[in-house]
C-alpha positions as CSV (number, residue, x, y, z in Angstrom):
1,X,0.0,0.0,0.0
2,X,1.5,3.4,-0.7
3,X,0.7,6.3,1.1
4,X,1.1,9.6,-0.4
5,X,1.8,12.8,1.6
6,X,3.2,11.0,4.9
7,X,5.6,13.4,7.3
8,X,8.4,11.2,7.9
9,X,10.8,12.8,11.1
10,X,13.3,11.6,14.0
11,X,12.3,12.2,17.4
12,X,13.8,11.7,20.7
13,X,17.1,11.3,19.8
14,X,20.4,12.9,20.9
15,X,21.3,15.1,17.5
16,X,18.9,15.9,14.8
17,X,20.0,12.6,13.0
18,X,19.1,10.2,15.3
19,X,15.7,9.1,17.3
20,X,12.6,7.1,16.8
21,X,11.2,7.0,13.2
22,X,7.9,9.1,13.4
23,X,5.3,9.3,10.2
24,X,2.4,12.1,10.9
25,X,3.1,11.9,14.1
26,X,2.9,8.5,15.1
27,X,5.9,6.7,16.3
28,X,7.1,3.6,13.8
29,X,6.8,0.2,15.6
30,X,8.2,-3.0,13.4
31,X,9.3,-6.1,14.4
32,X,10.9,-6.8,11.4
33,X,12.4,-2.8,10.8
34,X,16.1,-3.7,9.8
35,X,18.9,-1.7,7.7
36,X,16.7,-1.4,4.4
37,X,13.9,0.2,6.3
38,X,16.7,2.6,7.9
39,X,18.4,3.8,4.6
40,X,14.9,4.0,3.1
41,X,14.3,6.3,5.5
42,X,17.8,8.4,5.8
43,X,17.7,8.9,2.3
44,X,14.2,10.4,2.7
45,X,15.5,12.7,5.3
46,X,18.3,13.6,2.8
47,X,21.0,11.8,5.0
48,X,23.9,10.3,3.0
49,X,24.1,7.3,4.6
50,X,22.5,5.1,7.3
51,X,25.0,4.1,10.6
52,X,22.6,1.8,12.8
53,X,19.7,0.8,13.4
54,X,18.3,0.2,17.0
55,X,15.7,-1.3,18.2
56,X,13.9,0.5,21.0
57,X,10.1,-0.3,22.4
58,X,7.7,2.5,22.9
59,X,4.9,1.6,25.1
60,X,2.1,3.9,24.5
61,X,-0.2,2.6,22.0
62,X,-1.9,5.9,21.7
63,X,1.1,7.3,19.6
64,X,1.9,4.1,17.9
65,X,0.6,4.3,14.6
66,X,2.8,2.3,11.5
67,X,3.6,-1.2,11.6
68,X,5.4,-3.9,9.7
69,X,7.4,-1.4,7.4
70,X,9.5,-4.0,4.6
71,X,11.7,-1.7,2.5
72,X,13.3,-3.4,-0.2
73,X,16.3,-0.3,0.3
74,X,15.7,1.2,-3.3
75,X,12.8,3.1,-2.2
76,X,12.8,6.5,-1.9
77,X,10.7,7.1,0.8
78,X,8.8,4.8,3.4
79,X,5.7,5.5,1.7
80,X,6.8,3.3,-1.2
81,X,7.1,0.4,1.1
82,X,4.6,-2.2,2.0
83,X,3.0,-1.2,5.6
């Protein structure tokens, strides 16, 4: 499914490039998010190049809102990927 006008940003991280994957708002929750979903989404942000991705839980459901992201890493935004 592809999605069209989606704000993709970082929050809650340390520097401005690096934090929690938010879209509209709602913070990205994947079990499966892995390197292609992270340089699918630094080269959205215009970042070069993607340095690690973390796994972190966020426990409010309230601001949860994307799930199962599975970037193929060509894409070039998360939109384009399967959600």
């Amino acid at each position: 499914m592809i999605f069209q006008g989606i704000s993709t940003s970082l929050k809650d991280g340390k520097t401005k490039l690096d934090g929690t994957v938010v879209l509209d708002g709602k913070f990205v929750c994947s079990n499966e998010w892995d390197d292609r979903d992270g340089q699918v989404t630094c080269r959205e942000l215009g970042y070069p190049n993607l340095i690690h991705v973390m796994e972190k839980e966020k426990n409010d459901s309230d601001v949860t809102g994307f799930t199962d992201f599975s970037c193929k890493g060509n894409e070039l935004n998360l939109s384009e990927c399967m959600h």
